[in-house]
C-alpha positions in Angstrom: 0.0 0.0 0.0 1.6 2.8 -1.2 1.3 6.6 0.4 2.3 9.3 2.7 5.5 7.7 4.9 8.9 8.1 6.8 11.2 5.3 7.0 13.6 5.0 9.6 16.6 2.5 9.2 17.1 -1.1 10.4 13.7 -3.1 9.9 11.2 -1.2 7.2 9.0 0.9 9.8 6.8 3.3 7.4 5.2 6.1 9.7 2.5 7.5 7.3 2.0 11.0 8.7 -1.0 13.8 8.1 1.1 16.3 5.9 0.0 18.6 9.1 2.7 16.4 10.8 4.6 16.4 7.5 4.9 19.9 7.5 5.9 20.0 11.0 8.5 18.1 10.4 10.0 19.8 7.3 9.6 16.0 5.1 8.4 15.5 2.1 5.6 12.5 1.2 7.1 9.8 -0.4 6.0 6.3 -1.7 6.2 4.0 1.1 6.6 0.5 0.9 4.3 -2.2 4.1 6.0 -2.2 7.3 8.3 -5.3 7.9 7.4 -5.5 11.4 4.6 -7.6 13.1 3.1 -4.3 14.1 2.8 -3.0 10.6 2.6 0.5 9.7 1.9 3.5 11.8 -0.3 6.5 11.4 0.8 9.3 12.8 -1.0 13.3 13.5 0.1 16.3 15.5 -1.9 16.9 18.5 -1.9 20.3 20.7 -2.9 19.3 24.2 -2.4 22.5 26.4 -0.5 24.5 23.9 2.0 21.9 23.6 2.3 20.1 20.7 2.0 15.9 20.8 2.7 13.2 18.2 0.3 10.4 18.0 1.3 7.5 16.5 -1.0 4.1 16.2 0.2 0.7 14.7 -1.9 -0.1 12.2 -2.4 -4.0 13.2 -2.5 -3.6 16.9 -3.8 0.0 17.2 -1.4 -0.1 19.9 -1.3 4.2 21.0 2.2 5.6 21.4 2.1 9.6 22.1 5.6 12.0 21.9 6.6 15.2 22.3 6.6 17.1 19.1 10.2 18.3 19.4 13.5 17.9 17.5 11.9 16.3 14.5 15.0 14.8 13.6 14.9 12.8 16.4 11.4 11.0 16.6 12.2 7.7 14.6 14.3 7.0 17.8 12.5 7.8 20.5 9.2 6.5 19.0 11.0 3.3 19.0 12.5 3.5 22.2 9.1 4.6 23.7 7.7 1.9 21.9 10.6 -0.5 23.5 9.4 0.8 27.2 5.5 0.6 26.3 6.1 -3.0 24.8 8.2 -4.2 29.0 5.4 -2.7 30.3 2.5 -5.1 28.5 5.0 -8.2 28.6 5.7 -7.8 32.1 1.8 -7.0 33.2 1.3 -10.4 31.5 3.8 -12.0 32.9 5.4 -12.8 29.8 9.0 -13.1 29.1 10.2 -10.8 26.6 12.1 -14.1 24.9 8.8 -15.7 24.4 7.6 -12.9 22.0 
């Protein structure tokens, strides 16, 4: 499914953005290829909660909700992955699952 997207290195991880969040981040659309990770693509739009402005970004499969600080665009591949990372312990370790299981 081609459309609107980011990709950040390693794994393919396509973060198709609302050209609000596009334009916030200074990147021009570009043809995207699916997401090689189990939890698929992710959607992302700029929210403004308080007069501060919040990335929303929701995997496509699991509609699993990650939400950032709109800062240092340059910098949100990584820390939507490491927030992802710490979001991901949490739900293993609630259900007492080992993280070697998944």
């Amino acid at each position: 499914m081609a459309g609107r997207g980011l990709i950040f290195s390693g794994a393919v991880v396509v973060l198709r953005c609302t050209q609000t969040l596009l334009k916030r981040l200074h990147q021009t659309p570009v043809d995207a290829p699916a997401s090689s990770t189990v939890l698929g693509d992710w959607y992302a739009n700029i929210l403004w909660v308080y007069r501060k402005p919040l990335v929303l970004a929701v995997s496509a499969r699991t509609l699993l909700p990650v939400l950032l600080p709109a800062r240092d665009p340059n910098s949100l591949g990584p820390r939507l992955a490491a927030a992802l990372g710490h979001i991901l312990a949490a739900v293993l370790a609630t259900n007492s699952i080992r993280a070697n299981t998944v």
